[in-house]
TORVO-821316 format. One record per residue (C-alpha): y, x, z. Coordinates in steps of 0.1 Angstrom, whole numbers, plus 5000, padded with zeros to 4 digits. Layout:
c2_c1_c3
Y_X_Z
...
//
This chain:
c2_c1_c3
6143_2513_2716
6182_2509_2724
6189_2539_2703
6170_2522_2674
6185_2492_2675
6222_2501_2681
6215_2524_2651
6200_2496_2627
6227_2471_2637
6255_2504_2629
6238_2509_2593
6239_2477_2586
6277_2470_2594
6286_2497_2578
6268_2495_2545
6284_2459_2540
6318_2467_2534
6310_2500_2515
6290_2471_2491
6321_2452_2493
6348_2481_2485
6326_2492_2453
6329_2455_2442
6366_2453_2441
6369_2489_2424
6349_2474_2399
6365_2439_2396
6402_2460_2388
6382_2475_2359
6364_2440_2350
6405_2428_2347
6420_2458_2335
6402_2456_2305
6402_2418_2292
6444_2423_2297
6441_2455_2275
6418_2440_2253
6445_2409_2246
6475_2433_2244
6456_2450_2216
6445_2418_2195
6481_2404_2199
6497_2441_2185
6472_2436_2158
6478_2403_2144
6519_2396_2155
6526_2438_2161
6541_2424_2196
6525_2421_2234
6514_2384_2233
6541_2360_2255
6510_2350_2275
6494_2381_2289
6514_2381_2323
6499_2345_2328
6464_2355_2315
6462_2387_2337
6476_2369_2371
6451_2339_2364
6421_2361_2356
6430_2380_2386
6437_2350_2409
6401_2337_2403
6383_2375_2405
6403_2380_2437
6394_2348_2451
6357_2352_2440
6358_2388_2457
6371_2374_2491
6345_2343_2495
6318_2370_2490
6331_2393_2505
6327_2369_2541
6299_2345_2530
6280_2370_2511
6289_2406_2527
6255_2422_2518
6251_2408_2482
6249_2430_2454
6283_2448_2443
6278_2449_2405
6269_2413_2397
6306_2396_2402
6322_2424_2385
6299_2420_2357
6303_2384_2352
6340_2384_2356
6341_2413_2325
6320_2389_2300
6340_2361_2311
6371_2376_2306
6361_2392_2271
6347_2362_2258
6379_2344_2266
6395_2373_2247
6373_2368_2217
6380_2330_2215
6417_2336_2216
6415_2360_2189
6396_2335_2168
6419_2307_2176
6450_2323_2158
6427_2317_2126
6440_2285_2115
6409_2276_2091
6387_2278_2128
6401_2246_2137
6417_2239_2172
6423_2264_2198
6398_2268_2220
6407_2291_2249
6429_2271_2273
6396_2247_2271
6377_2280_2278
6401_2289_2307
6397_2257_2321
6354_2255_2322
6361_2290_2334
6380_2281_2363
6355_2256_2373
6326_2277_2362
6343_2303_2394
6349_2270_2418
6316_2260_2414
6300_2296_2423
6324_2294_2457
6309_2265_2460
6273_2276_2462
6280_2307_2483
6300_2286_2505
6278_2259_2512
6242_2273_2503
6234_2289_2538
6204_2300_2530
6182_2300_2493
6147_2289_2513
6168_2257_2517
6163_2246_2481
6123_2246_2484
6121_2214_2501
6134_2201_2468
6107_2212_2448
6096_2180_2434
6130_2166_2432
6141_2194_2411
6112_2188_2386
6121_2151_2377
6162_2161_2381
6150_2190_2353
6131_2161_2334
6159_2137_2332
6183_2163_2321
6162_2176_2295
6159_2140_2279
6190_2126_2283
6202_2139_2255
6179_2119_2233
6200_2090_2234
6231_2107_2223
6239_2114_2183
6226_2147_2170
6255_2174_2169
6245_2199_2134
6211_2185_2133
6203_2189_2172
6200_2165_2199
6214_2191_2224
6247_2174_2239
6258_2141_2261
6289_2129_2259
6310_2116_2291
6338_2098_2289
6367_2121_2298
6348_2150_2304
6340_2154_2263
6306_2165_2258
6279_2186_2278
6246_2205_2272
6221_2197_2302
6196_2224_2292
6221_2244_2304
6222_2233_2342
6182_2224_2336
6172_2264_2331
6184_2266_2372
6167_2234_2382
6134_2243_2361
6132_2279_2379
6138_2265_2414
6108_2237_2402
6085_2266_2394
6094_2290_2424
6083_2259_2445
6052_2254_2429
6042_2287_2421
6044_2301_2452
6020_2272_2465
5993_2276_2438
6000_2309_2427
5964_2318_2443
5947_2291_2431
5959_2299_2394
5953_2339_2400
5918_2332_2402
5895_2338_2371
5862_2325_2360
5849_2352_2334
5864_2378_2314
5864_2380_2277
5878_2411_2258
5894_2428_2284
5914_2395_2299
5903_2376_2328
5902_2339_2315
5921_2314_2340
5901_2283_2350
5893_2248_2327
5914_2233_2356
5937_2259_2358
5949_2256_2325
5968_2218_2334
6002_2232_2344
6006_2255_2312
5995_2228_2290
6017_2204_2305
6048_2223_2303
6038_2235_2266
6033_2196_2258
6069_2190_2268
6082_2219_2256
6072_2206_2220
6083_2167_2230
6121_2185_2231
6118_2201_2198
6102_2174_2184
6124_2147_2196
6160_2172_2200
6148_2198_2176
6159_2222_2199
6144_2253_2193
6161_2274_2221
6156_2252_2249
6120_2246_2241
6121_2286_2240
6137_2291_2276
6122_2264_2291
6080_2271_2281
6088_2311_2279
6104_2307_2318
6072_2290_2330
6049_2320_2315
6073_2346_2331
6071_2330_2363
6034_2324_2360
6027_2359_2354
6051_2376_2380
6033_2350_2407
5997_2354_2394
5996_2393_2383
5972_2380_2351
5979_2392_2317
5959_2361_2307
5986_2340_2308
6009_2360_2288
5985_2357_2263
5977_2316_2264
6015_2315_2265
6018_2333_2232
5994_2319_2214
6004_2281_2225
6040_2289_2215
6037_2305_2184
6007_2274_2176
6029_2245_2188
6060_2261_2167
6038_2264_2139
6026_2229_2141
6063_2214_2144
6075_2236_2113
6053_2223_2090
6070_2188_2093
6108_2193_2113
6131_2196_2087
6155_2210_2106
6138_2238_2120
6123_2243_2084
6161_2248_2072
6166_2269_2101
6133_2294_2093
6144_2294_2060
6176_2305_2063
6162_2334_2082
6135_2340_2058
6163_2339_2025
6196_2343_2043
6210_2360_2007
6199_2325_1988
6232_2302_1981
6233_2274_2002
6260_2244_1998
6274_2269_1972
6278_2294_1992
6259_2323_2015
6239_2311_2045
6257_2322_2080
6233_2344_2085
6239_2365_2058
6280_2360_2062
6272_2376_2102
6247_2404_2083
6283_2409_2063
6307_2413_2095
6283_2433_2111
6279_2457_2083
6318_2460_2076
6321_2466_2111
6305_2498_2111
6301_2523_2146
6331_2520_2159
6349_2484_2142
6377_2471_2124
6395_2469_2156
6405_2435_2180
6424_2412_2160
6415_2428_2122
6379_2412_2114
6373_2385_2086
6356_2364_2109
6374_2331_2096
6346_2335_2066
6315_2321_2085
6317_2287_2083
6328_2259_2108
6330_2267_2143
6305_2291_2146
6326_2322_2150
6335_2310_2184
6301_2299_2199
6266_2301_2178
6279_2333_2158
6304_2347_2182
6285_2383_2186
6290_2387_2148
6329_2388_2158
6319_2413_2181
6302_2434_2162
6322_2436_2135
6358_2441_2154
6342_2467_2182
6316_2482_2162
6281_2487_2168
6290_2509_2202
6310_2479_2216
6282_2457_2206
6257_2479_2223
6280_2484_2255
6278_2442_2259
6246_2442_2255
6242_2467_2279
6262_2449_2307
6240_2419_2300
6208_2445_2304
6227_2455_2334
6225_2423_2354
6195_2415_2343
6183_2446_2358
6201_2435_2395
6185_2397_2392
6151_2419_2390
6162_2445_2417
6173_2414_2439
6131_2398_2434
6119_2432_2445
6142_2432_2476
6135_2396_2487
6116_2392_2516
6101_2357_2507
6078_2346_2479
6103_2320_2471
6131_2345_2469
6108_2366_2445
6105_2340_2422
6135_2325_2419
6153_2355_2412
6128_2367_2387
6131_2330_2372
6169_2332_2371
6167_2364_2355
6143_2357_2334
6161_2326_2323
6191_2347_2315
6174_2373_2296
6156_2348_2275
6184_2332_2269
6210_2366_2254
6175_2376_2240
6172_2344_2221
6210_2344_2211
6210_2377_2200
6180_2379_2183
6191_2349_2164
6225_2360_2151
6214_2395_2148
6186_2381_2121
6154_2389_2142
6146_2356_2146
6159_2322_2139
6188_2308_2149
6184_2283_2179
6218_2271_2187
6220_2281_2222
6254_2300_2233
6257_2337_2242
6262_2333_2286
6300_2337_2293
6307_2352_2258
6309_2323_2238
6324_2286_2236
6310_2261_2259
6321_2243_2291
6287_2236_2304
6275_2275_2299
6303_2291_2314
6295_2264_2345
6260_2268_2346
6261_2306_2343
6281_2310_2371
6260_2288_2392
6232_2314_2383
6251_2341_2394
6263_2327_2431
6225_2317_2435
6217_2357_2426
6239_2370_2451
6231_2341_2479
6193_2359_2473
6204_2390_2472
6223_2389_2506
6196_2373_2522
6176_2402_2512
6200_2428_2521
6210_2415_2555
6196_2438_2586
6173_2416_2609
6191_2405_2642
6187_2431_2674
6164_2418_2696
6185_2406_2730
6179_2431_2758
6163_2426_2789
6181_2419_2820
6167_2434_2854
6162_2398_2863
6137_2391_2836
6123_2424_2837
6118_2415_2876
6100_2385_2871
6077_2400_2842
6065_2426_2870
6060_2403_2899
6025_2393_2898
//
């Protein structure tokens, strides 16, 4: 029994720094490459090493090093790829936005904005680890989430529309925000709470019909609810992406909890009916469908956006134009830098450096899942799989949208693209990941030995 023990308790030590030692290899890399990255696009566009790069690599640096160290002693048996991961995107898309900020036609600069929602993006994650002891703690505020979630979601109602969509506050001083941002965590740690309670009252089914096990008449409340307000946001914000994220979360999380393909099924068909149903009298979504549907056909004498990022993508080929030699500065407004920023991408790295981000996106996607199927607790499960799934949704949506699958729904690419509130938000879904994740990773405690005195007294009749 002692041998056991001692030789749990040794594993364990031992596998935490090995975790920890992989995680900074990786982070020099996840640094190494942004700096290379912005030596390139400044020999590109001025043929000279930009005057900033010492200050770009020490700060970048600074906040991966910091970041490493906090996990590194709040968070010893995270996972190793996740930080490195993050920090990589982070630092590229700050690379990205630079590069379109020496286009003059762009507007502003936007990457010592981007530096600065970056740096708090990073506090805010040493936050979370810091103070978030323990993940369970955030199911007591189930219910509290839900109405938080609620409030955010609305708020923006009462704000002007930005480019047709009710998607941003303003706050004085702070400039303005996106709440469906921070309201994709809240939702998921709503329906981990509630899920894990009625997940067994919801897995029951009454009959079965073609192959599918039907879920209950009263069964059917929750999903109807949250498909109700899923279409009260994109009626009222005509906001097609959060409306997205926000129902296709629930069905994820209803599915991973229940095991019934049912519900995949009455998800689909409710959102492709409610979207359906809202086309046929939003205009704005019916400009953005069409666009999709005719990107070639002139629009406000010109080419829809669409079509301009079908354009970068195509003259950028396998490999690129290279950092720094796009056309980007063609798509209108400021959509190179946040709605349309993966058509920069694609067409300065190429359809290989396209794929290789999207791959690193796959890539911690694939540890949010590997961190549900390691949790010990139900509530751990599905919060993870809800952050995940949140995330994938989210590049999925993005992607899909700039890549010409699907419409465009105005959300940003995580980390990659312009936005304070993202970068924050993202970050927040990270430390909450690897909080999870070390949970689930941690050996048990050794069991205190016996002393002769209690073994004595256990005897003794």
């Amino acid at each position: 029994m002692s041998s056991s023990t001692t030789n749990t308790t040794t594993i364990g030590t031992i596998g935490a720094p090995s975790r920890r030692n992989t995680e900074l290899a990786m982070l020099v890399f996840a640094v190494l490459i942004p700096v290379f990255a912005y030596v390139n696009v400044g020999l590109a566009k001025d043929g000279s090493v930009p005057a900033g790069v010492l200050g770009y690599s020490l700060g970048l640096g600074l906040l991966a090093g910091v970041a490493h160290l906090v996990v590194r002693k709040w968070a010893p048996y995270a996972d190793p790829l996740m930080l490195p991961i993050a920090t990589l995107l982070n630092g590229l898309g700050l690379i990205f936005i630079w590069r379109l900020d020496q286009e003059p036609s762009l507007g502003k600069a936007m990457a010592p904005n981007q530096l600065m929602w970056s740096t708090l993006g990073v506090a805010f994650f040493l936050a979370i680890l810091i103070f978030l002891k323990d993940h369970r703690v955030l199911q007591r505020y189930t219910y509290i989430s839900m109405v938080v979630a609620l409030v955010l979601l609305v708020a923006p109602v009462f704000f002007p529309g930005v480019n047709g969509a009710k998607i941003w506050i303003t706050i004085p001083g702070l400039g303005s925000l996106q709440p469906g941002e921070f309201a994709k965590i809240i939702i998921a740690i709503f329906f981990a709470g509630y899920l894990m309670v009625k997940r067994d009252a919801l897995a029951l089914a009454s009959r079965r019909f073609m192959g599918l096990y039907l879920p209950r008449g009263r069964d059917l409340g929750p999903i109807l609810v949250i498909w109700a307000l899923s279409l009260m946001i994109l009626v009222f914000e005509t906001d097609l992406g959060t409306s997205l994220l926000f129902f296709g979360l629930f069905v994820v999380m209803l599915y991973v909890a229940t095991e019934r393909t049912s519900w995949i099924v009455f998800g689909l068909l409710l959102s492709a009916g409610g979207a359906v149903a809202v086309a046929t009298f939003e205009s704005h979504v019916q400009t953005r469908v069409h666009n999709w549907l005719n990107p070639l056909e002139l629009a406000n004498g010109g080419v829809t956006e669409t079509a301009q990022a079908m354009y970068s993508f195509g003259s950028g080929g396998i490999l690129g134009s290279g950092l720094g030699q796009g056309y980007s500065r063609l798509i209108l407004g400021i959509a190179p830098k946040s709605d349309y920023i993966l058509a920069t991408v694609g067409e300065e790295v190429g359809l290989a450096g396209l794929m290789a981000i999207l791959l690193l996106y796959g890539l911690l996607i694939e540890r949010g899942i590997r961190t549900a199927l390691a949790a010990r607790d139900p509530f751990g499960k599905l919060l993870s799989i809800g952050l995940s799934g949140a995330f994938a949704l989210q590049v999925f949506v993005v992607a899909g949208g700039v890549t010409g699958l699907i419409p465009l729904t105005g959300m940003t690419m995580p980390f990659l693209a312009q936005g304070g509130s993202s970068v924050i938000a993202n970050w927040a879904l990270v430390a909450i990941l690897l909080r999870i994740s070390d949970t689930a990773r941690r050996p048990a405690p050794a069991p205190a030995p016996s002393t002769d005195a209690e073994m004595t007294q256990v005897v003794r009749p």
